[in-house]
LUMRO-591163 format. One record per residue (C-alpha): residue number from 1; x, y, z. Coordinates in Angstrom, 3 decimals. Each point is the difference from the previous one (the first is absolute). Layout:
N
NUM  X  Y  Z
...
//
This chain:
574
1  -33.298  -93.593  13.449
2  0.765  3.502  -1.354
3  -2.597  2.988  0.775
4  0.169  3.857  -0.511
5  -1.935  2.209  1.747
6  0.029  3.460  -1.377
7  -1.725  3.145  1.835
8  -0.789  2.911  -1.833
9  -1.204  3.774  0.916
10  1.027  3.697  1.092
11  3.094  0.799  2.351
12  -2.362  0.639  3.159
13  -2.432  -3.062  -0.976
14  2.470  -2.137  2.713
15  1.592  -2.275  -2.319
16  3.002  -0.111  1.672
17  -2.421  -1.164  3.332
18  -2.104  -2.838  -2.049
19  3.027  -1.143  -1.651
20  2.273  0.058  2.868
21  -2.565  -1.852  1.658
22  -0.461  -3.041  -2.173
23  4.109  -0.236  -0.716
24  0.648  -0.380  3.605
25  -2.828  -2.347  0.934
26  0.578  -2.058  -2.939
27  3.867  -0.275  1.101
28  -0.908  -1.031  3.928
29  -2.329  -2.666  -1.598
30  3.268  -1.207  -1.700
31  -0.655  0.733  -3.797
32  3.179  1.444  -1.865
33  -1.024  3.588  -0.501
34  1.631  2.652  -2.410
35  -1.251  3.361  -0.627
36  0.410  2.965  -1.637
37  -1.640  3.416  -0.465
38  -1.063  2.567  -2.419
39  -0.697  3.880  0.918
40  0.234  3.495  -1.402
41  1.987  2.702  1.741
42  -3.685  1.378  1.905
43  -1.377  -0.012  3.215
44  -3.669  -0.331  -1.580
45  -1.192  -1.166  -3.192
46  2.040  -1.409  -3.176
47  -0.397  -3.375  -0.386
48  2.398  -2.993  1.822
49  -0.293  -3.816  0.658
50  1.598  -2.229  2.388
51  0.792  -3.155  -0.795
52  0.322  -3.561  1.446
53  1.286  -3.106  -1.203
54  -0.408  -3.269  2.362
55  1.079  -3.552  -0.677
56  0.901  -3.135  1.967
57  3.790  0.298  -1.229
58  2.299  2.749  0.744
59  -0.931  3.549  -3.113
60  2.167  2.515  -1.064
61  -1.788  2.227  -2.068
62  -2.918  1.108  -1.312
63  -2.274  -1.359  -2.483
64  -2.204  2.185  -3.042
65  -3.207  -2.000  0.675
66  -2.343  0.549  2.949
67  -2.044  -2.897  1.261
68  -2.253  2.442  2.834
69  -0.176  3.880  -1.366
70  -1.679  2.630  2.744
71  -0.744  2.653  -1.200
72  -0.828  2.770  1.718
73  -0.767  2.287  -2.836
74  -0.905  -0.134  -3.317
75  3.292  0.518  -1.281
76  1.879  -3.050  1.315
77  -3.077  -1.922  -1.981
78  1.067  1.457  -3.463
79  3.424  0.127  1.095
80  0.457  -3.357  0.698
81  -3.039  -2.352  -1.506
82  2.368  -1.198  -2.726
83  2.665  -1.538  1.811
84  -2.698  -1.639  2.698
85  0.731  -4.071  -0.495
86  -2.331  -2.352  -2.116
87  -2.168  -1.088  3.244
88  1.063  3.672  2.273
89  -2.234  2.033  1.799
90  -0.906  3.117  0.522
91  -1.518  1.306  3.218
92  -1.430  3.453  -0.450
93  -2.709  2.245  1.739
94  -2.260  1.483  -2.577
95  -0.315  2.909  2.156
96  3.436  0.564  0.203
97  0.644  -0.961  -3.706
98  -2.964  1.751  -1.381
99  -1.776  -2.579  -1.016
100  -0.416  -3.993  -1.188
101  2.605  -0.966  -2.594
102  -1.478  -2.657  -1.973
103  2.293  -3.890  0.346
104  -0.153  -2.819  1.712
105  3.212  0.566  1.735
106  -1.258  3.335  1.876
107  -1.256  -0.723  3.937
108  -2.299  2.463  1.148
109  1.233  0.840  3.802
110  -1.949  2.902  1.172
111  2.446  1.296  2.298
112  -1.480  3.591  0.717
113  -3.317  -1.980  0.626
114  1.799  -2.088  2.969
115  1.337  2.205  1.998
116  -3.311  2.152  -0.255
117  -1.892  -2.911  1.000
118  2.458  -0.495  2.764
119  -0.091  3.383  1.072
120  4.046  0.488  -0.253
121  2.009  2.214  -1.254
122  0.447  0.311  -3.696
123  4.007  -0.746  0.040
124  -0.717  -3.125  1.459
125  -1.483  -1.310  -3.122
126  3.926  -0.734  -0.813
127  -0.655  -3.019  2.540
128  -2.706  -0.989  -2.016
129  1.972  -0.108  -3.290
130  2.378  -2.229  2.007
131  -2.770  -2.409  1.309
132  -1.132  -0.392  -3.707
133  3.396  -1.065  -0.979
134  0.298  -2.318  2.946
135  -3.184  -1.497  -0.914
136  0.865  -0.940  -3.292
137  3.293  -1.933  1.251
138  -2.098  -1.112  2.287
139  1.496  1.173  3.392
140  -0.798  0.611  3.124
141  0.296  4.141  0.989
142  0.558  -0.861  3.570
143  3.802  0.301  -0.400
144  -0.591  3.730  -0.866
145  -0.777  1.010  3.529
146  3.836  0.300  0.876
147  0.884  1.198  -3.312
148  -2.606  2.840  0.171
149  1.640  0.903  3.066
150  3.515  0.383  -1.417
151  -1.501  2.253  -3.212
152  -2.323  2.260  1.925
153  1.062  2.891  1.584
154  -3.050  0.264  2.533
155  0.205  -3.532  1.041
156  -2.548  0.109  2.315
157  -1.684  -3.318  0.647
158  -3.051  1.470  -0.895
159  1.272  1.047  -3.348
160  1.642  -3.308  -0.611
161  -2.924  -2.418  0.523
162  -1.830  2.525  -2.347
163  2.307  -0.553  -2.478
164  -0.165  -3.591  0.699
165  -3.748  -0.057  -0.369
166  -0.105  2.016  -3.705
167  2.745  -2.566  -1.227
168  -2.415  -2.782  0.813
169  -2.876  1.635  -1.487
170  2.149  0.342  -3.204
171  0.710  -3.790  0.216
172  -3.531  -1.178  0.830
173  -1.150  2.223  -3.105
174  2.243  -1.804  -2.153
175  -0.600  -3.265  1.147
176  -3.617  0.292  -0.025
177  -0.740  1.854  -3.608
178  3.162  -2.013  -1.453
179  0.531  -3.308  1.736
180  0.894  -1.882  -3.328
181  3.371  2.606  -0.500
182  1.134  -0.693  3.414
183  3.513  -1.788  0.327
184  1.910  1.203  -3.368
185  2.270  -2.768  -0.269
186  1.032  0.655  3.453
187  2.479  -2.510  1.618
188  0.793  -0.168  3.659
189  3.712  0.916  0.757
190  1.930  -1.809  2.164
191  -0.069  1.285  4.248
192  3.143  1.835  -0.387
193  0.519  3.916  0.916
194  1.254  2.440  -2.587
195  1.481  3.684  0.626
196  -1.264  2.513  -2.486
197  2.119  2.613  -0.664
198  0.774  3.045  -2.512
199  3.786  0.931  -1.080
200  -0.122  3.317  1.790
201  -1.258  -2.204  2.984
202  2.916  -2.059  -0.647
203  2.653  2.670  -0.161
204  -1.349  1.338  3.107
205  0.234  -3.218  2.081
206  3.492  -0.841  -1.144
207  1.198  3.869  0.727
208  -1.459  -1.084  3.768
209  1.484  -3.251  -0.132
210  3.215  1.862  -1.042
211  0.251  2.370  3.384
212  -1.359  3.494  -1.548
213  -0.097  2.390  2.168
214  -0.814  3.537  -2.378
215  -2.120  -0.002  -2.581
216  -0.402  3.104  -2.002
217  -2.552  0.544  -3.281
218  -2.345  2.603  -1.816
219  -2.909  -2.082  -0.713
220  0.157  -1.117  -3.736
221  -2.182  -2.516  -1.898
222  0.942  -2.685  -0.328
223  2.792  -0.040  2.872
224  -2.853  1.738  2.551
225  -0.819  -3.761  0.760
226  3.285  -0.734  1.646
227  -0.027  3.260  2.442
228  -3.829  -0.868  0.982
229  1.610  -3.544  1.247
230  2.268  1.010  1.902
231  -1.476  2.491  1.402
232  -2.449  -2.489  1.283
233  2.748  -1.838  1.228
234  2.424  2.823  1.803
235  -1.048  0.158  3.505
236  0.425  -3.769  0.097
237  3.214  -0.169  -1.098
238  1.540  3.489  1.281
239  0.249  1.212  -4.053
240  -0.172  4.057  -0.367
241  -1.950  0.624  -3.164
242  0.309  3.959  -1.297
243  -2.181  0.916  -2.815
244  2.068  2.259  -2.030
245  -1.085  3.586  -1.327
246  1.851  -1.578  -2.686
247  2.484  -2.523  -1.978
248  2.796  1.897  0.709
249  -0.634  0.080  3.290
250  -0.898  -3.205  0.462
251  2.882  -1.445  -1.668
252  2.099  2.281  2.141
253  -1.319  -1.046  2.969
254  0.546  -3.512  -0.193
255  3.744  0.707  -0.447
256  0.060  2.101  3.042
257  -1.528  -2.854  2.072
258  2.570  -2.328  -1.931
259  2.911  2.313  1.355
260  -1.630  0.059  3.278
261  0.532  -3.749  0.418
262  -3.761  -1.795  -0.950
263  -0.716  -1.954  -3.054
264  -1.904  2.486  -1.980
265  -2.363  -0.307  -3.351
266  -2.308  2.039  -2.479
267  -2.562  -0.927  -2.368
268  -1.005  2.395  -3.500
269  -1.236  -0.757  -3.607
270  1.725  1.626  -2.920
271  -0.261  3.177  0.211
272  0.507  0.177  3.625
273  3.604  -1.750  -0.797
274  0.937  2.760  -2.445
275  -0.244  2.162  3.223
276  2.304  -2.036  2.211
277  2.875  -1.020  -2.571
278  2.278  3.272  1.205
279  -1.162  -2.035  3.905
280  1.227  -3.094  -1.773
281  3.159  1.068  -1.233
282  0.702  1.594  3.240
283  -0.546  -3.324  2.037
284  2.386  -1.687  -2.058
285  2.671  2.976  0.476
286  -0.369  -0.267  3.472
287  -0.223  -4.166  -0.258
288  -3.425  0.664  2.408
289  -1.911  -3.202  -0.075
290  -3.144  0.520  -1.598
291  -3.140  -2.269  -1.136
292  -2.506  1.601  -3.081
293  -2.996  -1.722  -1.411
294  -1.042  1.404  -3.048
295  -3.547  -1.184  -1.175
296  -0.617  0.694  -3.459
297  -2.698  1.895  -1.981
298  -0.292  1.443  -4.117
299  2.184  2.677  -0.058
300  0.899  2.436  -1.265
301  -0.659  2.911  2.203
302  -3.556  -1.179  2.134
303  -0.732  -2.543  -2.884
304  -2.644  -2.468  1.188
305  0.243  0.420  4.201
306  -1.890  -3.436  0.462
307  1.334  -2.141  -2.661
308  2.523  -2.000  -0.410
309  3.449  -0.452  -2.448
310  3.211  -0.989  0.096
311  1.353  3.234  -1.266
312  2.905  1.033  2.485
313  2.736  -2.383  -0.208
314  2.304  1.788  -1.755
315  -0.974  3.287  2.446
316  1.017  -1.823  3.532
317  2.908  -2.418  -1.559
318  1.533  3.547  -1.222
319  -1.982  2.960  2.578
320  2.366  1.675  1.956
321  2.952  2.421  -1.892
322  3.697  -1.515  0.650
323  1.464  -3.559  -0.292
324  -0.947  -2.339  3.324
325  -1.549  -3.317  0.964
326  -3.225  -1.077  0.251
327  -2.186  -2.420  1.075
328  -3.436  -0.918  -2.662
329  -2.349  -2.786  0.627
330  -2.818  0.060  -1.933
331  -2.596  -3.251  1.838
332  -2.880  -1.600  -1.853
333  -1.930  -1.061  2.896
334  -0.847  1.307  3.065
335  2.132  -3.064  1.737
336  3.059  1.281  -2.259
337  -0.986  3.325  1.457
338  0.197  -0.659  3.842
339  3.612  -2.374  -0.420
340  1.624  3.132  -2.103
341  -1.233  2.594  1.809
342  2.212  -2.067  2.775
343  2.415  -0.323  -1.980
344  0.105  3.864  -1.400
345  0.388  0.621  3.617
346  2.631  -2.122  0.896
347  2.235  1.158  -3.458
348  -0.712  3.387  0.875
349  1.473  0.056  3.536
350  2.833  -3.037  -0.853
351  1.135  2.298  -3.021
352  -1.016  3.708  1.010
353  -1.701  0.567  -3.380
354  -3.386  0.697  -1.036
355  -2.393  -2.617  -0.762
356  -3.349  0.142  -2.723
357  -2.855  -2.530  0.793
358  -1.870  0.445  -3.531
359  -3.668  -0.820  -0.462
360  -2.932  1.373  -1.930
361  -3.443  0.312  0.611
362  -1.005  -3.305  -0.989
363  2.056  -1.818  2.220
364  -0.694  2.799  2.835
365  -3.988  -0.614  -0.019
366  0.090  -3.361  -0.998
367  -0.789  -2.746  2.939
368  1.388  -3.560  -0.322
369  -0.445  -2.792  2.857
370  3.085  -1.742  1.423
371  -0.061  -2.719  2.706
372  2.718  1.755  1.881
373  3.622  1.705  -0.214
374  3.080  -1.406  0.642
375  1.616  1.366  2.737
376  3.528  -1.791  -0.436
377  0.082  2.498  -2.986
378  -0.159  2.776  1.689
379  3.267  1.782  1.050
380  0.925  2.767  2.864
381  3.303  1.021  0.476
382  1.662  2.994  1.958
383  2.789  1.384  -1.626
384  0.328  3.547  1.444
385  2.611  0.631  2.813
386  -1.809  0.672  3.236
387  0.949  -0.039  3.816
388  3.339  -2.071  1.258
389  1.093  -0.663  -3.785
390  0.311  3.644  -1.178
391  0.530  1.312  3.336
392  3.365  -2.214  0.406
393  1.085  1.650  -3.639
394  3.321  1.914  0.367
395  -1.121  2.198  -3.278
396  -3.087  -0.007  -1.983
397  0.050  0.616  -3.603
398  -3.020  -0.013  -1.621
399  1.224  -0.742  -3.646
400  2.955  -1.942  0.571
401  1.065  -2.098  -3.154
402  -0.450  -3.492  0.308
403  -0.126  -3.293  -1.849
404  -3.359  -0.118  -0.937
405  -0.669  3.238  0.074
406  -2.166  0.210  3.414
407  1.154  2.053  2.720
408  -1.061  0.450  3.242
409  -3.030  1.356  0.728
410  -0.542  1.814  3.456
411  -3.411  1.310  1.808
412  0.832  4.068  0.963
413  -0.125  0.517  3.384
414  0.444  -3.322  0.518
415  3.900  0.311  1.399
416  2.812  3.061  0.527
417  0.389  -0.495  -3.888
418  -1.067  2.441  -2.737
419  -2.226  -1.215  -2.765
420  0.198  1.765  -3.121
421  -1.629  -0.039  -2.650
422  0.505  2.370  -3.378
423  -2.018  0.430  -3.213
424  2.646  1.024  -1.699
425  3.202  -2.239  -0.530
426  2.057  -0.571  2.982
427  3.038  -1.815  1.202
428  0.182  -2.712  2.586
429  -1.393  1.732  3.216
430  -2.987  1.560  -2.258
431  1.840  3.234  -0.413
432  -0.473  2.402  -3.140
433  2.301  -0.797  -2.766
434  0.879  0.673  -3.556
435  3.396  -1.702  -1.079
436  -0.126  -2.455  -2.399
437  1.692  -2.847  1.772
438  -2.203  0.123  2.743
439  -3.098  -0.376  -2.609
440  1.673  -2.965  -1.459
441  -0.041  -1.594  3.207
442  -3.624  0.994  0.656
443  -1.318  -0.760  -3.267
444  1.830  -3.321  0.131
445  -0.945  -0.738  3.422
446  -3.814  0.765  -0.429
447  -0.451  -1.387  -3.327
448  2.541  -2.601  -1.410
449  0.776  -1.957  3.378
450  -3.579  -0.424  0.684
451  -1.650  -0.405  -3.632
452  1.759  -4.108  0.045
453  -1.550  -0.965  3.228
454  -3.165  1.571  -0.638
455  -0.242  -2.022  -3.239
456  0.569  -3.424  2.104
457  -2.716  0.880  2.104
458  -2.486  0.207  -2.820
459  -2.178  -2.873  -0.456
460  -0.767  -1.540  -3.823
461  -2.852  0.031  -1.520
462  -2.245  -2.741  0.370
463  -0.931  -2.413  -2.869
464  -3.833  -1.697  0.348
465  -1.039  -2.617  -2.618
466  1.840  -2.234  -2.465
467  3.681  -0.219  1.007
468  1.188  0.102  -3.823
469  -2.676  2.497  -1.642
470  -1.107  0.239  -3.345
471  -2.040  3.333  0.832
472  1.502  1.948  3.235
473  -1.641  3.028  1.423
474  1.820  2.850  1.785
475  -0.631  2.803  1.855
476  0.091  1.580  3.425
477  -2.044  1.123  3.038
478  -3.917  -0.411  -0.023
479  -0.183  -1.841  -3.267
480  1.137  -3.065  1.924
481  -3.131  -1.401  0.621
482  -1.745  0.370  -3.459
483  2.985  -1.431  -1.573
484  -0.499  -2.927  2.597
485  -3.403  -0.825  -1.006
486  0.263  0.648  -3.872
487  2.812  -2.571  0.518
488  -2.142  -2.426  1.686
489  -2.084  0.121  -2.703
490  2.139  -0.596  -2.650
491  2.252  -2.303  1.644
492  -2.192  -3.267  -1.258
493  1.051  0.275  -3.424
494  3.007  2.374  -0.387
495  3.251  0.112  1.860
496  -0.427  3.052  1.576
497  1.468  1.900  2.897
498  0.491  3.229  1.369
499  3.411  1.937  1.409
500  -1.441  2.333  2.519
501  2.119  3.325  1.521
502  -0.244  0.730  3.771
503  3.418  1.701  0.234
504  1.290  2.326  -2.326
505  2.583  2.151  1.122
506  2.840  -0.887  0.228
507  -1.216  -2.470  -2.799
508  0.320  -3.691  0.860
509  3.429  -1.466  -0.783
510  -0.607  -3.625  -2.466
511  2.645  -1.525  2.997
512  -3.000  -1.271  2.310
513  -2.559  -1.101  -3.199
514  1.632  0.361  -3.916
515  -2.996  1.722  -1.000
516  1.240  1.776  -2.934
517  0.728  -3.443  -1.439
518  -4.005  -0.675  0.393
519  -0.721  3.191  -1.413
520  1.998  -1.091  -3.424
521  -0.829  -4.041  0.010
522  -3.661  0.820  0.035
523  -1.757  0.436  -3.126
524  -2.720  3.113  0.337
525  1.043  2.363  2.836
526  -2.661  2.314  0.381
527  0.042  2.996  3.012
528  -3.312  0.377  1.620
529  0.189  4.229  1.274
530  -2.363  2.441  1.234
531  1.113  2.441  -1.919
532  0.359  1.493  -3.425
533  4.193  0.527  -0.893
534  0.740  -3.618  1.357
535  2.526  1.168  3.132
536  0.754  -3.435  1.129
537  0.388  -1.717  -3.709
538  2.637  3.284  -0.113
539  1.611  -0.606  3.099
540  0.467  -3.582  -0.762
541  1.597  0.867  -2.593
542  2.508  2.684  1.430
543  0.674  -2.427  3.233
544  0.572  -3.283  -2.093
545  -0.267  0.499  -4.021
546  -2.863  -1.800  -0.358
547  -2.396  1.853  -2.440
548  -3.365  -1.343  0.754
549  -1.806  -0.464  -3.662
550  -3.560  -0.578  0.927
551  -1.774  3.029  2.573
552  -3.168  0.281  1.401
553  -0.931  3.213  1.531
554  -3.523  1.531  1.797
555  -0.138  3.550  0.630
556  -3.382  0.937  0.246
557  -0.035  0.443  3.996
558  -1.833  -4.078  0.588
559  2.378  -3.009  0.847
560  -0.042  -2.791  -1.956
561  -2.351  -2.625  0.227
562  -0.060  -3.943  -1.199
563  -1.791  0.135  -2.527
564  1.748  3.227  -1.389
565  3.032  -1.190  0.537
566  -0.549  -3.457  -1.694
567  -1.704  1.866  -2.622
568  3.160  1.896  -0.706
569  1.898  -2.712  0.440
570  -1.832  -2.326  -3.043
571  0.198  2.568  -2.122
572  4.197  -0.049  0.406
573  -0.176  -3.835  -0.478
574  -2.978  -0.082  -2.941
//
């Protein structure tokens, strides 16, 4: 069983609601869920989709074809008749659509008629639309009561059962004028429960998880996501959230809480991280911890503000003016998402450096569902010098030289020591300097003694598929999971594989897994980007010499689907 529901309309039609909606209460009734969505850069109008994929085995990514289409305009009907399935449907309201397409796949649901024969509101006829879905899986919209209650701001219980009541009356309709499309190859999952959650969802629970305490942003699509979460979160779990007149401040911010003594964080897009690199650079001066997650969109300058591209790896591996260490992971699911967000925090604070969660749009919207987390993953450590232990110090020196290049790190106030800290270079105590022996020292402690453990804390990148490849795909971040499927595909009749990044700066060392010996025994290598120049295939090549000969790059703003991907893909192989 494999279905895709696609909605389709204007930004104010409550697409986000409907869809929301059916993704969740398709999860708690234990179907695998993924979804993604589609939307212009508008409050109203323009047109955008959102899109659901369920099956009775764990999904991914999305598919091209559409099994259910509502549309909730005209447009999403010419937009997106063509790729509707052999035996889809499409439920439309000839009032809304502007009249009766002609095709046995079209299901006339009068939704303005229902709610004015139920004498409700016209915005409710978004339950409807659900009910008609539900009807033709054949479920019951009784589960929706509690659901409706978690969506709607006014959750009256009035306004609840109301909602209730029009999602029936959209099932009923259904089931009565269409009883012999009911069902749609629908299975019934296992009694299991799933979680259903977003990668900005996911970066947000692991930076709780982690112990932040200050979180500082402008609002920026598509990092706004992560902010809104926590927010939501923060009286809970004693977090300060400042929105930011800007990047600069924000960025600047979340240093001054890291000097203060709390595990701080901030979240941007692109051009919101060209703002904060002179904050980065400064951070790593003053070896503050710090935690970024930078959520891609098309550049350059405001590009395409609610699409999605891998398009800045070469801007945070290399942001930032001066030589230091850093910290990039770059997750392809939102379970990656929440276990290195830990572990950005835990690196960040262990080696006083700054730390880049990376993630795009695609990955920040899309919803997955996972039967849990691990929590023996998860890791919290202390490693600041607080109460008896820096109180019983003789001397404190704040950048004292060391073995692995860490020194100790002291909350101000904290004892009858002075913290110091210095933007510009400084000797031991933190003090102004400008001899060159003392910058040798700093440069050596801050970069070169650090740079070798950092690399053995890197993880390698995973391999999924045939151990010994004949056809290996590569890439990095949010093309995970459409490499997964494409490879599940193709896996019956080709020895095929894929080598997926999750970790990329420092690069993985070929100690832990010999990957570059993969790379060169398999026979087509071909890097999977969302972009146009190829940055990973390039940085593979500068890290370990391999020259990837075989590239297949999107850059129109859309992620990749299965079928475009295997598309692609046949045309490399013939």
């Amino acid at each position: 069983m494999d279905l895709t529901i696609r909605i389709g309309g204007e930004a104010g039609q409550g697409l986000q609601l409907i869809g929301g909606l059916l993704a969740r209460y398709l999860a708690r009734q234990g179907y695998e869920v993924f979804t993604h969505q589609d939307y212009m850069s508008r409050i109203r109008g323009g047109h955008n989709f959102y899109q659901i994929r369920l099956a009775d085995r764990p999904i991914s990514a999305s598919r091209q074809q559409a099994d259910i289409l509502v549309a909730l305009d005209r447009t999403t009907i010419d937009n997106h008749r063509q790729s509707l399935a052999g035996d889809g449907v499409v439920i439309y309201d000839p009032e809304m659509c502007g009249g009766e397409p002609d095709g046995r796949e079209f299901l006339q649901v009068p939704i303005t008629g229902i709610t004015e024969k139920l004498e409700i509101a016209p915005i409710m006829g978004n339950s409807v639309a659900v009910g008609a879905v539900l009807g033709l899986l054949d479920l019951d919209p009784a589960p929706l009561g509690e659901l409706f209650g978690e969506f709607i701001h006014r959750k009256t219980a009035e306004i609840i059962a109301t909602n209730v009541s029009a999602a029936q009356a959209g099932r009923d309709f259904v089931g009565r004028e269409y009883p012999e499309r009911l069902g749609l190859r629908l299975s019934r999952p296992p009694d299991r429960k799933l979680l259903l959650i977003n990668g900005n969802q996911a970066i947000g629970l692991g930076t709780l998880i982690s112990g932040c305490r200050f979180f500082a942003a402008y609002p920026m699509t598509p990092s706004t996501g992560i902010m809104i979460y926590l927010a939501g979160q923060a009286e809970k779990h004693g977090l300060v959230i400042e929105q930011a007149e800007d990047e600069i401040a924000a960025v600047n911010m979340a240093i001054g809480a890291s000097f203060g003594g709390v595990r701080a964080m901030t979240a941007t897009s692109g051009g919101g991280f060209a703002l904060m690199t002179e904050g980065i650079s400064l951070a790593a001066m003053t070896e503050t911890p710090l935690v970024i997650a930078e959520v891609q969109r098309p550049g350059p300058a405001t590009g395409l503000p609610t699409r999605t591209e891998q398009g800045d790896l070469n801007f945070v591996l290399h942001g930032g003016h001066g030589e230091f260490p850093r910290v990039v992971f770059t997750p392809g699911t939102p379970e990656q998402a929440l276990y290195l967000t830990n572990k950005a925090f835990h690196l960040a604070e262990k080696y006083q450096i700054p730390v880049i969660v990376q993630s795009d749009q695609y990955l920040a919207d899309s919803q997955w569902t996972f039967s849990g987390f691990d929590r023996e993953r998860l890791v919290y450590e202390d490693f600041r010098l607080r109460g008896p232990a820096l109180a019983k110090l003789e001397s404190y020196q704040r950048y004292a030289p060391s073995d692995s290049g860490i020194s100790p790190l002291a909350v101000p106030g904290a004892s009858p020591h002075l913290v110091v800290a210095d933007s510009d270079e400084h000797d031991r105590d933190g003090h102004i300097i400008e001899d060159a022996e003392t910058r040798n020292e700093m440069v050596r402690k801050r970069l070169f003694r650090k740079l070798p453990l950092l690399r053995q804390e890197i993880a390698p990148p995973s391999l999924e598929g045939h151990p010994e490849p004949e056809v290996l795909l590569v890439g990095f971040g949010s093309t995970y999971g459409v490499m997964k499927e494409v490879v599940a595909e193709l896996g019956g009749n080709r020895a095929v594989a894929l080598l997926h990044f999750s970790e990329v700066c420092p690069f993985p060392p070929p100690e832990k897994f010999d990957y570059p010996q993969l790379l060169q025994r398999a026979r087509r290598v071909i890097c999977v980007e969302n972009n146009a120049t190829g940055q990973f295939a390039r940085l593979l090549k500068a890290e370990i010499g391999f020259d990837c000969p075989h590239r297949i790059n999107k850059y129109d703003g859309r992620p990749f689907t299965v079928e475009g991907l295997l598309g692609e893909l046949n045309d490399h192989l013939g």
